[in-house]
C-alpha positions as CSV (number, residue, x, y, z in Angstrom):
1,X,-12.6,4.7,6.3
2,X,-9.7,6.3,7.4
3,X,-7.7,3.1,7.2
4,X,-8.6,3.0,3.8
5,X,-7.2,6.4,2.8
6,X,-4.6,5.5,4.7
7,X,-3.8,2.5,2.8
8,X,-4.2,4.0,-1.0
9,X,-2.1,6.9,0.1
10,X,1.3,4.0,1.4
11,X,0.2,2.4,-1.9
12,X,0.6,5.5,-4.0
13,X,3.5,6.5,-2.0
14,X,5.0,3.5,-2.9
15,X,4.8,3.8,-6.6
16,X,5.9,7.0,-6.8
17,X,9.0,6.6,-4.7
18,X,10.0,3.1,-6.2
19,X,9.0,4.3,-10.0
20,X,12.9,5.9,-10.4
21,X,14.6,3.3,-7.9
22,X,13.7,-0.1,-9.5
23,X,16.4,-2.6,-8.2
24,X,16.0,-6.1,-6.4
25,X,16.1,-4.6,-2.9
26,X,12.8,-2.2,-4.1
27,X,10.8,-5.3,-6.1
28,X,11.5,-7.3,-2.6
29,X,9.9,-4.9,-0.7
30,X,7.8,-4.6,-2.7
31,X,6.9,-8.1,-2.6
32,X,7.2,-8.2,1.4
33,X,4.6,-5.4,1.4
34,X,1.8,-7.5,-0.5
35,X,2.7,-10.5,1.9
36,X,1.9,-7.8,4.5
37,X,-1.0,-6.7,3.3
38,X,-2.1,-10.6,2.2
39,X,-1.3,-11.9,5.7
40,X,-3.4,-9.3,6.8
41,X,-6.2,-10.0,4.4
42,X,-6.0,-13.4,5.5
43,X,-5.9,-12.8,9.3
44,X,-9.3,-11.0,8.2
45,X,-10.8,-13.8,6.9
46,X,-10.8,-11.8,3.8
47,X,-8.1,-12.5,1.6
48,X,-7.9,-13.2,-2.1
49,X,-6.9,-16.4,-3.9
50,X,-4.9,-14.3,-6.9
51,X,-3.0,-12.1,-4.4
52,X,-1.1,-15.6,-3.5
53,X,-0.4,-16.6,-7.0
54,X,0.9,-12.9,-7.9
55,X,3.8,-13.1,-5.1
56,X,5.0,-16.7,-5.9
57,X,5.1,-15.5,-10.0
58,X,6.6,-11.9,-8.5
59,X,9.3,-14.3,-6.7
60,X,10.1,-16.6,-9.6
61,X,10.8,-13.4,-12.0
62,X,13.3,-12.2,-9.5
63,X,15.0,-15.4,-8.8
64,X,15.1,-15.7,-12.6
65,X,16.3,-11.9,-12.8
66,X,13.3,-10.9,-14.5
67,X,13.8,-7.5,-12.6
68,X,10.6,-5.4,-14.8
69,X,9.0,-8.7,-14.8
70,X,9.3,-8.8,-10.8
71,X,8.3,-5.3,-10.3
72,X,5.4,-5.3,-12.4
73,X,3.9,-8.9,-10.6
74,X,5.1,-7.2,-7.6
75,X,2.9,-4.2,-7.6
76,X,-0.3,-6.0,-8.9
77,X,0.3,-8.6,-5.8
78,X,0.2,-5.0,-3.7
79,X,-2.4,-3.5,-5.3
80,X,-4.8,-6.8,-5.0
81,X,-3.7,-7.3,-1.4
82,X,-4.9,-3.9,-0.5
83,X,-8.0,-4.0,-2.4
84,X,-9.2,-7.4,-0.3
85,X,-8.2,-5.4,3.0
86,X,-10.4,-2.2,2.1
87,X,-12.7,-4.6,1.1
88,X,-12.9,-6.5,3.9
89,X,-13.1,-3.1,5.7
90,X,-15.7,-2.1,3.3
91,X,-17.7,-5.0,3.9
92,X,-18.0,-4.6,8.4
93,X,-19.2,-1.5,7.4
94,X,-22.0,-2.1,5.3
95,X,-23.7,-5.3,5.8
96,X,-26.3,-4.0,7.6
97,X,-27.8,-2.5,5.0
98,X,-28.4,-5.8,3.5
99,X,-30.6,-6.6,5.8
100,X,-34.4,-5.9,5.2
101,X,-35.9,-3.7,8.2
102,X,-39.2,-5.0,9.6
């Protein structure tokens, strides 16, 4: 669980610090950060399919200078990316309670 907070406060750390500095070197950290998180989703067994789809559109807005465009596919990559992790977290925790008790 601690993970968890730990991961919602870099997210919300994130969006705060990179809400007056958008440029291409924030969006592409940005970016790098949900292929982080997705690679560790993945590595986790746990990854989702829209997570991939969000960082190839995040990277075609920024080739195409799309800069707002970028940012805001960008931080919805992050956002999902996190959300499979803590859910895969989630999930080691509690499926024991899916199981009936004799």
């Amino acid at each position: 669980m601690n993970r968890l907070i730990a991961l919602f406060s870099l997210l919300l750390v994130c969006a705060l610090t990179q809400a007056d500095q958008l440029n291409v070197d924030s969006v592409s950290e940005q970016i790098r950060e949900a292929e982080s998180f997705h690679d560790e989703a993945r590595s986790l067994t746990h990854s989702w399919v829209i997570t991939a789809r969000l960082i190839e559109e995040a990277k075609a807005a920024l080739a195409d200078d799309q800069l707002m465009r970028a940012d805001e596919l960008s931080k919805r990559a992050l956002r999902t990316a996190l959300a499979s992790v803590s859910q895969s977290i989630r999930e080691k925790e509690v499926w024991r309670n899916r199981i009936p008790s004799s």
